[in-house]
Phi, psi and omega in degrees: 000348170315312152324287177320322170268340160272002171263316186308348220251293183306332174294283184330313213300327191295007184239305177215153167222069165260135211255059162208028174292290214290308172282332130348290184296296226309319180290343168290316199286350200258315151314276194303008204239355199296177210278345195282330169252137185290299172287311260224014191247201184320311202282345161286321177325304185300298207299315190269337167303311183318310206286330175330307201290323184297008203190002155343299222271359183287340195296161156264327147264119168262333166315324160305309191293336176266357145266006151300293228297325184296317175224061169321300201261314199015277167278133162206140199229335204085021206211139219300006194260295162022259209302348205271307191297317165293352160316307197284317167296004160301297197281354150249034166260305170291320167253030160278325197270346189100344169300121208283109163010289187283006193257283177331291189305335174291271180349314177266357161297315208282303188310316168334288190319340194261007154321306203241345181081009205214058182309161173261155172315124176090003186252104186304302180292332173315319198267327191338277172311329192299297183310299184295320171294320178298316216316003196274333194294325223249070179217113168000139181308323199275334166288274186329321176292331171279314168334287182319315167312318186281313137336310179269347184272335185277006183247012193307344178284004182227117152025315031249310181314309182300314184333289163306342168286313198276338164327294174315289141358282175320274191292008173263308201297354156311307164283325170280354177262224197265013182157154195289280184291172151215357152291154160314311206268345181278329199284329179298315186237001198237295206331286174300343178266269210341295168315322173306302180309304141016254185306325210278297191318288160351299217289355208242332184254343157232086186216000000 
């Protein structure tokens, strides 16, 4: 995990050179590492940084989007608060370190956003983080398919009926807006498997 704690190191350093940057990251990498999750874990973490850097130059800040993207998940529980707590942990992490105000309210905006997937027209950084978390949709069937498994193992705590119903939910409101992406370059290349994986799933949850 070390690699991981010198690129937070490096990102942070363009911010602040408050000398408890390291131990910030080391207690994040540590957060994505707890033993409950499956999906929701380091290789996710890995996976939406990749995709951040693939989809950068779309941003308006991308240091926001990449210090979003670090503590999307930050808490994850499985539970409908998620995103809102890690949201504050952003924002008393970041402005414990010195990190200039408005960068931070952007950050905890951008986590925010991922409630819903669902930026407005014209929210750059929005779509950015928007993308780089779905891009996980656009992945060969046999990988989407453990995804999803991994996903259900980390909600074992709900019910199966209730699951699929909020499963569904999910994946109609995905399917009915105007696209999965909203960058050029995620609609170019993500677009059609991600729809695909999508439909396959639905239809396997209401049949």
């Amino acid at each position: 995990m070390q690699d991981l704690v010198e690129a937070w190191a490096t990102l942070l350093s363009r911010h602040t050179d408050d000398q408890a940057v390291a131990d910030v990251g080391r207690a994040l990498v540590a957060s994505w590492s707890e033993p409950h999750r499956r999906y929701h874990s380091v290789e996710h973490l890995r996976d939406i940084l990749r995709h951040v850097e693939e989809l950068a130059e779309f941003a308006d800040d991308a240091d926001a989007v990449r210090l979003a993207a670090w503590y999307h998940d930050a808490v994850y529980a499985g539970l409908p608060d998620d995103e809102e707590r890690s949201a504050q942990r952003a924002e008393q992490d970041l402005s414990r370190l010195g990190v200039r105000p408005q960068l931070v309210d952007e950050v905890a905006r951008l986590i925010r956003l991922t409630i819903t997937h669902d930026p407005a027209p014209g929210d750059h950084n929005g779509e950015v983080l928007s993308d780089a978390d779905l891009a996980s949709l656009a992945v060969p069937r046999d990988r989407y398919e453990r995804n999803t498994a991994a996903i259900r193992a980390e909600y074992d705590h709900v019910p199966t009926e209730a699951f699929r119903r909020g499963r569904v939910q999910v994946l109609v409101t995905l399917l009915g807006g105007p696209g999965v992406f909203r960058t050029d370059y995620a609609r170019r290349e993500w677009e059609a498997l991600a729809q695909g994986n999508l439909r396959a799933e639905l239809a396997t949850l209401t049949r």
